[in-house]
DRENPA-471205 format. One record per residue (C-alpha): y, z, x; residue in three letters. Coordinates in steps of 0.001 Angstrom, whole numbers, padded with zeros to 6 digits, always signed. Example, Ala and Ser with C-alpha at 12.3 -4.5 7.8 and 13.67 -1.06 7.14 Angstrom:
DRENPA-471205
-004500+007800+012300ALA
-001060+007140+013670SER
***
This chain:
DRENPA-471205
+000000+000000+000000UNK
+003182-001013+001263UNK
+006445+001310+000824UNK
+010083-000431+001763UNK
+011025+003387+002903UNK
+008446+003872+005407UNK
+009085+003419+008866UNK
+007196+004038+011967UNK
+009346+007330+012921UNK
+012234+009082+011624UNK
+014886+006758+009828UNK
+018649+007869+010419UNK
+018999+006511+007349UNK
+017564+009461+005107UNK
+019830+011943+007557UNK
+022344+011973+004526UNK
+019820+012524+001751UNK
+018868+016107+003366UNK
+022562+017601+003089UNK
+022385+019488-000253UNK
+018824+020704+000589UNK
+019192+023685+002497UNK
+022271+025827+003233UNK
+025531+026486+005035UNK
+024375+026424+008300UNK
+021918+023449+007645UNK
+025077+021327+005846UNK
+027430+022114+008860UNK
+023967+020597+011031UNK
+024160+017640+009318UNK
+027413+017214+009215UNK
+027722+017262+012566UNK
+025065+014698+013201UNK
+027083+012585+010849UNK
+030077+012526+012813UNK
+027955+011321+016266UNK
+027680+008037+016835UNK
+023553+006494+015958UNK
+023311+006463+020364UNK
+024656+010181+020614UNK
+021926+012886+022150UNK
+022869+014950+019216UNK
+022093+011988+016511UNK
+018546+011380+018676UNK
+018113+014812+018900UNK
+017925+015310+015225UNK
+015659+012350+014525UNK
+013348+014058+017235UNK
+013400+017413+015349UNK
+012492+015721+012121UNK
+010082+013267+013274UNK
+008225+016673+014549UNK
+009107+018452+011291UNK
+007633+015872+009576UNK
+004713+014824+011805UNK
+005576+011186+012221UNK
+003205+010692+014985UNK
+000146+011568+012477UNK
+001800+009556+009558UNK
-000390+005968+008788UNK
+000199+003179+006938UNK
-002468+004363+004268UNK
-001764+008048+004052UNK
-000287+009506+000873UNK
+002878+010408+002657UNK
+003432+006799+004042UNK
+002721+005540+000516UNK
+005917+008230-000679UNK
+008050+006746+001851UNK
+010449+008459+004571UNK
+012731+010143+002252UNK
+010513+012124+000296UNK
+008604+013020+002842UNK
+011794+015048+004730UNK
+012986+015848+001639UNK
+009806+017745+001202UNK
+009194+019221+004883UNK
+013011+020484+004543UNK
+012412+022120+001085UNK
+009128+023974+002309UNK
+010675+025136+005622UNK
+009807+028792+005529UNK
+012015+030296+007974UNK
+015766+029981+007091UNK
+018662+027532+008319UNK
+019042+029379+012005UNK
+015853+028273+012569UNK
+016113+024786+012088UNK
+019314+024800+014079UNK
+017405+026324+017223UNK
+014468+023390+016370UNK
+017377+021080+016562UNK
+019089+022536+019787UNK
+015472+022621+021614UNK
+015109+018417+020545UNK
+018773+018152+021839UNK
+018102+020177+025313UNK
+014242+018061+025433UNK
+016807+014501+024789UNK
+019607+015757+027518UNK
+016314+015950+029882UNK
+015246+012640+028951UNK
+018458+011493+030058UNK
+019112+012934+033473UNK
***
């Protein structure tokens, strides 16, 4: 089954859609990412914390999350999230300081 929303990793694209999800902290995250340019460590940072959030590397064209495309697959992994919005921030400043690495 083919899905126009999935993609092989992480799409920018559904960065947006995860805004309202979570709160204050997690909106100001997002926000942020927003503002970065799509080649900014802190944009490819992100997309690294969510492609792990949401286990993109295990993800297959046949599997029931492929077939629910990208979106509602973060959408989901963000809702169920048990620990609270600090947490995600320090999953998203480990992907940053693991990108700066890849960089140097």
């Amino acid at each position: 089954m083919s899905n126009n929303d999935t993609e092989l990793i992480f799409p920018a694209r559904v960065i947006s859609e995860l805004e309202v999800e979570r709160g204050k902290a997690w909106k100001e995250l997002i926000t942020r990412v927003l503002s970065k340019d799509p080649a900014d460590n802190e944009h490819l940072a992100f997309i690294l914390m969510m492609a792990k959030l949401n286990g993109c590397n295990t993800c297959s064209s046949d599997s029931f999350r492929a077939m629910r495309g990208c979106t509602q697959c973060s959408l989901q992994n963000v809702r169920r999230f048990k620990d609270d919005d600090k947490k995600l921030v320090k999953l998203f400043d480990k992907a940053l300081i693991e990108i700066n690495k890849s960089f140097d």
